[in-house]
PAZABA-277859 format. One line per field, with one value per residue: residue number from 1; x negated, y negated, z of N, C-alpha, C in turn; residue in three letters. Coordinates in steps of 0.05 Angstrom, whole numbers. Layout:
num <- (NUM;...)
n_px <- (X;...)
n_py <- (Y;...)
n_pz <- (Z;...)
ca_px <- (X;...)
ca_py <- (Y;...)
ca_pz <- (Z;...)
c_px <- (X;...)
c_py <- (Y;...)
c_pz <- (Z;...)
residuo <- (ALA;...)
//
This chain:
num <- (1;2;3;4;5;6;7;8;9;10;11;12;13;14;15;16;17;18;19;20;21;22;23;24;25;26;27;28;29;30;31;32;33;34;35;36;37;38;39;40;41;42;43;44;45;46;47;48;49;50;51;52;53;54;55;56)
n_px <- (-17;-10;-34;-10;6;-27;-56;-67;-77;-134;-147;-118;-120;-57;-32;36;59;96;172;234;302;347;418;435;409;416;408;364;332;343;316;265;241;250;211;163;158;125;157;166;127;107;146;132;78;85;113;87;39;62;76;26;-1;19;13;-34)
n_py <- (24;-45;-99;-159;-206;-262;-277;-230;-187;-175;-135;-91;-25;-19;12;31;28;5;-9;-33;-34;-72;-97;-139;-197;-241;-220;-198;-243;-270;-235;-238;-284;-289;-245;-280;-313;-323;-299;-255;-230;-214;-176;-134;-126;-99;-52;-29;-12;26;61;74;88;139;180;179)
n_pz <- (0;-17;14;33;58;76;117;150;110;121;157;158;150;180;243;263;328;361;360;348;330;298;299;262;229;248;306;317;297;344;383;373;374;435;448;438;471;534;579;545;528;564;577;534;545;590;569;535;551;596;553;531;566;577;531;529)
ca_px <- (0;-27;-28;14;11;-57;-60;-64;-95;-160;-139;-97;-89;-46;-15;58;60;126;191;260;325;368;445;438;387;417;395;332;312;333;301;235;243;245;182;136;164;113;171;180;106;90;147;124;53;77;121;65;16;73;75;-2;-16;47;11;-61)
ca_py <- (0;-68;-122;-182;-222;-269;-278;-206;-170;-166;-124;-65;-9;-14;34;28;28;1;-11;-45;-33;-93;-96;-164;-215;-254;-204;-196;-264;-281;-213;-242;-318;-278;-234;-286;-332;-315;-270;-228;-222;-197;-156;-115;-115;-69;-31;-22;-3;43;85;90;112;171;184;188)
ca_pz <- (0;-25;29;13;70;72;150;157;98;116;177;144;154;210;258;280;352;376;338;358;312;306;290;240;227;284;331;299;306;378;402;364;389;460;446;433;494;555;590;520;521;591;581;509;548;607;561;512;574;609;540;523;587;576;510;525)
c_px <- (-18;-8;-16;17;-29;-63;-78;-75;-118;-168;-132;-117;-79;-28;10;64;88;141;212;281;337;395;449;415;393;401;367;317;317;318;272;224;247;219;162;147;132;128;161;148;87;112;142;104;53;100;98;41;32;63;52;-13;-10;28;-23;-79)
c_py <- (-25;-95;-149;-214;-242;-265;-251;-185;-165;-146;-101;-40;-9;8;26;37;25;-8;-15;-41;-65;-87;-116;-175;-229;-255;-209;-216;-274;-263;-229;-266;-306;-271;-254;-314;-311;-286;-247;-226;-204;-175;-129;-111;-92;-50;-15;4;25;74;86;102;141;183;201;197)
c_pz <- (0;-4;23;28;74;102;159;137;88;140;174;142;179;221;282;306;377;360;359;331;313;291;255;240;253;305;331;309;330;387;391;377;423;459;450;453;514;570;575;526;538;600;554;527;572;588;551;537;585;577;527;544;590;545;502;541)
residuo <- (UNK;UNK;UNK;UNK;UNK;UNK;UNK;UNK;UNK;UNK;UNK;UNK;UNK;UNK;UNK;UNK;UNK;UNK;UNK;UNK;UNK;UNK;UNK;UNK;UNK;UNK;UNK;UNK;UNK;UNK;UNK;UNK;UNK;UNK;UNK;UNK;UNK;UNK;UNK;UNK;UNK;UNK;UNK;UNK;UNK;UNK;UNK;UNK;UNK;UNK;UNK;UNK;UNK;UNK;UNK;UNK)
//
């Protein structure tokens, strides 16, 4: 797969790690406009932490 994004394709290949579904775009973008608030961020980093430690 040919990288597309500039920011980011000098980085690639990447490995999918964590994933969220959403219902609509709506959703989509408040859950994202959360994530990258401070809260959303310290709470992905103990999810993230809870399930690499379950993993490895």
């Amino acid at each position: 797969m040919q990288a597309k994004v500039t920011s980011t394709k000098n980085r690639d290949p990447f490995e999918l790690v964590y994933y969220e579904g959403c219902i609509d775009k709506e959703d989509a973008f408040t859950r994202e406009r959360y994530l990258k608030t401070g809260m959303g961020k310290r709470y992905l980093k103990n999810r993230l932490k809870r399930f690499l430690s379950l993993t490895g």
